[in-house]
C-alpha positions in Angstrom: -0.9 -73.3 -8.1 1.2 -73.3 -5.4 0.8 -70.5 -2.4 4.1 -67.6 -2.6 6.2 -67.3 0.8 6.7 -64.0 1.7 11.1 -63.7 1.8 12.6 -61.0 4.6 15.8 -61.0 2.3 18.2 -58.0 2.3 15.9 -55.1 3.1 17.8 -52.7 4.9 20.0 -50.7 3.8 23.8 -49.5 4.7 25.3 -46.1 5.7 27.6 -44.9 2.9 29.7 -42.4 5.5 29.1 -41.2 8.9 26.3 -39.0 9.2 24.9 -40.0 5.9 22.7 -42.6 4.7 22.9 -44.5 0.7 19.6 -45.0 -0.6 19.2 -48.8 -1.8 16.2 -49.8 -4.0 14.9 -53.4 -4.0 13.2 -53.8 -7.7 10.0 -56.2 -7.4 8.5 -57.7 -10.8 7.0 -60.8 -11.9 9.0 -63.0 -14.7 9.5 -66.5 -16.5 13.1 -67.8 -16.1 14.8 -70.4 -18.6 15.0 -73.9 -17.1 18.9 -74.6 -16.1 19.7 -76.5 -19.7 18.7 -73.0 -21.6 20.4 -70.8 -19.9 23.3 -72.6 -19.8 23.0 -72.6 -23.4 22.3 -68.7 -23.5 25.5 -68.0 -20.8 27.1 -70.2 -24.0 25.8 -67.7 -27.0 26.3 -64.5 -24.2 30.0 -65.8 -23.9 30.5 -66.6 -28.0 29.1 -63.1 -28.4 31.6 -61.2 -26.2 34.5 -62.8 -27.7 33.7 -61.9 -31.1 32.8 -58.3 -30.8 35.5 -57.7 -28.0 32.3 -56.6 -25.2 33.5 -56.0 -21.9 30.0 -56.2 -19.7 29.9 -58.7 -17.1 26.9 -61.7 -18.1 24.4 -62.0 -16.1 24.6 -65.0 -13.7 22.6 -67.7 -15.0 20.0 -67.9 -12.2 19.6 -64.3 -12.8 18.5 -64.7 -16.8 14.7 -64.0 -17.1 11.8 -62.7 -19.3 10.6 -59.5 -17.5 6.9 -59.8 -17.2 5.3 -56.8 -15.8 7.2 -54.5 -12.2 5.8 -54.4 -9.3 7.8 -51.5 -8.5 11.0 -50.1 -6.7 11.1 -49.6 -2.6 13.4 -49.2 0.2 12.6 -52.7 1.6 10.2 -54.8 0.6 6.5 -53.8 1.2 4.2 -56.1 2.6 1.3 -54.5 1.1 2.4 -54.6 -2.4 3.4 -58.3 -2.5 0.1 -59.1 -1.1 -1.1 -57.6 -4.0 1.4 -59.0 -6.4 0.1 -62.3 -4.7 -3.3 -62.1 -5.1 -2.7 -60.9 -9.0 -1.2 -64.1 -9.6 -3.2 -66.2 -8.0 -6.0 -65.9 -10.6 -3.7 -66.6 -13.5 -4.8 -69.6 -14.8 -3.2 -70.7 -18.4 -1.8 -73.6 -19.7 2.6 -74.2 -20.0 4.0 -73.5 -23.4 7.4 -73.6 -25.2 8.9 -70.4 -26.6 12.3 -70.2 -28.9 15.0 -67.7 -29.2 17.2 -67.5 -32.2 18.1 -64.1 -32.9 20.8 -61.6 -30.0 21.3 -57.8 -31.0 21.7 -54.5 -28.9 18.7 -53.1 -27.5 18.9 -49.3 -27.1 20.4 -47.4 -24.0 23.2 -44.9 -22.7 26.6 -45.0 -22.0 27.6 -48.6 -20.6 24.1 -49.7 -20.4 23.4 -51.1 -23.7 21.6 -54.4 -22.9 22.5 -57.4 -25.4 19.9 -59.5 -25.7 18.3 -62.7 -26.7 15.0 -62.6 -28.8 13.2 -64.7 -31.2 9.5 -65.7 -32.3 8.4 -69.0 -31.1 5.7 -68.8 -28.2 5.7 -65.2 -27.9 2.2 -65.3 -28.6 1.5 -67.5 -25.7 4.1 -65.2 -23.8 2.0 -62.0 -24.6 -0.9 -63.9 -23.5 0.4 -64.2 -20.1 1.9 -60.4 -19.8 -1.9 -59.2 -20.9 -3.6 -61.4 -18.3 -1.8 -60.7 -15.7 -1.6 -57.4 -16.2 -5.6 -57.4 -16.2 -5.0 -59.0 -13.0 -2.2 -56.2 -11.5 -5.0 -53.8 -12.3 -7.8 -55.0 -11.0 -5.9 -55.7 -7.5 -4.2 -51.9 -7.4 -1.8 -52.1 -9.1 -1.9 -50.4 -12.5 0.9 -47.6 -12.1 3.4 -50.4 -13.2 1.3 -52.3 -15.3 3.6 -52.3 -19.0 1.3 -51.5 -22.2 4.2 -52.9 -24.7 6.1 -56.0 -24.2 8.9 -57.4 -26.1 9.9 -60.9 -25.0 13.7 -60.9 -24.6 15.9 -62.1 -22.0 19.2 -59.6 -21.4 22.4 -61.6 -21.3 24.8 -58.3 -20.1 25.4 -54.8 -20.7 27.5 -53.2 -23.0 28.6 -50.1 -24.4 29.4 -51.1 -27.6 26.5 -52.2 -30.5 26.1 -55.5 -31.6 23.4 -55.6 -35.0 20.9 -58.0 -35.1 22.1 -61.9 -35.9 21.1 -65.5 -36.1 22.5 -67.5 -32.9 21.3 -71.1 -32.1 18.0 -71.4 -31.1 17.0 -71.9 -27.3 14.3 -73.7 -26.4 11.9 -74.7 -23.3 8.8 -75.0 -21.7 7.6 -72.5 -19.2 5.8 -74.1 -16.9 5.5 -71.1 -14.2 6.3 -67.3 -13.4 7.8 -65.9 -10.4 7.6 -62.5 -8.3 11.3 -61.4 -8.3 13.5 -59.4 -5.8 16.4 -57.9 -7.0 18.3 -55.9 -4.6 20.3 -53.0 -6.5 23.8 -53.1 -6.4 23.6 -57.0 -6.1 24.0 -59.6 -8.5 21.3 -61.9 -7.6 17.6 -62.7 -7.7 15.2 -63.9 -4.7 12.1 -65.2 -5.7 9.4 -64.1 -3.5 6.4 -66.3 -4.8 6.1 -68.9 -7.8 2.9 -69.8 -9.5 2.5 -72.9 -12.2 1.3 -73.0 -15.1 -1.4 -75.1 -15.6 -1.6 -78.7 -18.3 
């Protein structure tokens, strides 16, 4: 497995007027991201999707498709102390790669403008629950349980929407995951930074 580099991306954060100060989270969680063929094949389904139900959400950027995994958390900055955590968590994952399948997109449930549309399936999400549950053991045995998720649902959220889209068959989307990541998502920007990346053994 290969050692994470620690990132010093984006951690401060910017006055909103004079005299006052906006409050910017950084969101820290560990994910598996489709390989650059599937999710330019899930930007595809995302796009055939909005045109036919007339959605208005913006899709996600394609490096920024992902299956969440387990957080980490949300901080002003980045804290060392957690990542080091979040490090040595991963570091004792050891599994082999696998291939997991999507063929199903449908609303997921939320407010307002935040309904996300996703992609799900079945194929691999057995191997894919095997990963949240082990490294979740891992999380808890290093400190940190508080964001530890007890249910998982493997999906990966193409955009948000406020309108509904039922449950239907899309082509399916396949590939091998081969590693997870530690992800830093700074609010109020669209993009990810990868703060470590572990492989997946075989």
């Amino acid at each position: 497995m290969r050692k994470a580099a620690f990132s010093r991306a984006a951690s401060a954060w910017q006055p909103a007027f004079p005299g006052m100060e906006l409050r910017r989270l950084d969101n820290i969680f560990f994910a598996t991201c489709p390989d650059e063929a599937a999710a330019a094949q899930i930007h595809d389904i995302a796009k055939s999707t909005v045109a036919e139900f007339g959605l208005r959400g913006r899709l996600l950027d394609r490096l920024c498709l992902h299956i969440t995994l387990h957080g980490v958390g949300e901080y002003e900055g980045l804290p060392r102390s957690r990542i080091a955590q979040a490090n040595e968590a991963a570091r004792s994952i050891s599994m082999p790669g696998f291939d997991v399948g999507f063929d199903r997109a449908m609303s997921f449930g939320g407010n307002g403008q935040n309904r996300p549309l996703v992609l799900s399936g079945s194929v691999g999400h057995a191997e894919l629950r095997r990963l949240h549950r082990l490294l979740g053991e891992a999380m808890r045995r290093v400190g940190l349980w508080r964001t530890v998720r007890s249910s998982f649902t493997p999906h990966v959220t193409m955009l948000y929407d406020s309108r509904t889209v039922a449950e239907r068959p899309v082509p399916l989307v396949r590939w091998t995951v081969r590693e997870f990541v530690l992800v830093h998502s700074p609010q109020g920007h669209s993009r990810h930074n990868h703060l470590g990346r572990w492989e997946l053994a075989g």
